[in-house]
N, C-alpha and C positions, 0 to 999 in steps of 0.2 A: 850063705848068711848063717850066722850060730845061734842055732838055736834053743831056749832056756825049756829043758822039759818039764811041765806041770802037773798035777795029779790028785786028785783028792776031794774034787768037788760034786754037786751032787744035788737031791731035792732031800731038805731035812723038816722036822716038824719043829715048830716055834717050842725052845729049850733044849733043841737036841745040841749034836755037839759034831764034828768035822773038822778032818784034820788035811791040809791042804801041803803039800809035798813039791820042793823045785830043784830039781837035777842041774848044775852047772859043768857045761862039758870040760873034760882035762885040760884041751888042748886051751882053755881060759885060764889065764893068769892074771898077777896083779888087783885082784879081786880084794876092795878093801871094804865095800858095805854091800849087804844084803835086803832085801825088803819085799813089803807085799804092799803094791794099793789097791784100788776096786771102784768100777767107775757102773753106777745103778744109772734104767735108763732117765733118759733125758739130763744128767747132771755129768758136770766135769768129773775127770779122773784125782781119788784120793788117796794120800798115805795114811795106809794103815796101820803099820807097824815097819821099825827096819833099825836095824844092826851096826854101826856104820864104824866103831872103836869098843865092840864088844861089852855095850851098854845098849839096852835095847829101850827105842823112842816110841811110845804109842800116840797114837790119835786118842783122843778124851773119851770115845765111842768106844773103844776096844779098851781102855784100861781095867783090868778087873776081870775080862772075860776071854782075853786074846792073849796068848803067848807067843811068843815067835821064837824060833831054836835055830841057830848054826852049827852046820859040821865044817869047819874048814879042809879039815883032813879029805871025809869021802863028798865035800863040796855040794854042799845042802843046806837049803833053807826050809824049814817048814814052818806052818800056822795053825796052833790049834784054837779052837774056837769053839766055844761052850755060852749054854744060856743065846743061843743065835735067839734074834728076834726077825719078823718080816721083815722090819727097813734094812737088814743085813745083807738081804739080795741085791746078789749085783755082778759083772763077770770079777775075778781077782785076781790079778794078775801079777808075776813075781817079778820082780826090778833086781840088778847086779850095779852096782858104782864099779869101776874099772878106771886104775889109776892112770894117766893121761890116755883117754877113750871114751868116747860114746859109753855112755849105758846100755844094757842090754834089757830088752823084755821079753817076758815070755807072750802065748798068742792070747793066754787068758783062759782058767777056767769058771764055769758057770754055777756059783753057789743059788741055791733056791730054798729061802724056808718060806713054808707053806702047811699047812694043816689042810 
C-alpha cells in the first residue's frame, strides 16, 4: 500500500510556529490536489488547507495563520503554521486527490501546543 510520508510535527508553545512536510512517492501520478486535515480528540476529521487548481482553500481557523506550499516537481506538500494556539492540537494528516483513484492519506502526525 503507498504510502504518504509526513514530518514535521511536534510539542510547540502556544504562538510558536511548525512547519509540517508531506513526501508523495514518484511512482504516484495523476496528482491533481494536495491538502492537509486534522482530526483533535473526540471530533470528526477536518480540512485545513488544500491546493486542488493551484489556488489554495483554507478552513476560517487557519486563514491568516496557515499557509500551505506545493512542489509539484520534487512532489510536496507542506504546512506552515504560525500563532498555533491549544485548540490547534490534534494528529494532521496530509490528503493527495488522485485523478480517477482513491485518495491517498498519510498515517498522521501529532501537532501539540501546550505551554
Amino acid at each position: 500500500q503507498v504510502q504518504l510520508e509526513e514530518s514535521g510535527g511536534g510539542l510547540v508553545q502556544p504562538g510558536g510556529s511548525l512547519r509540517l512536510t508531506c513526501v508523495i512517492p514518484r511512482s504516484i501520478s495523476n496528482v491533481y490536489g494536495m491538502g492537509w486535515y486534522r482530526q483533535a480528540p473526540g471530533k470528526q476529521r477536518e480540512l485545513v488547507a488544500n491546493d486542488l487548481t493551484g489556488r489554495p482553500n483554507y478552513a476560517d481557523f487557519a486563514k491568516g495563520r496557515f499557509t500551505i506550499s506545493r512542489d509539484n516537481i520534487k512532489k510536496t506538500v507542506s504546512l506552515q503554521m504560525s500563532s498555533l494556539k491549544p485548540e490547534d492540537t490534534a494528529v494532521y494528516y496530509c490528503n493527495v486527490n488522485i485523478l480517477d483513484a482513491n485518495d491517498l492519506w498519510g498515517q498522521g502526525t501529532q501537532v501539540t501546543v501546550s505551554s
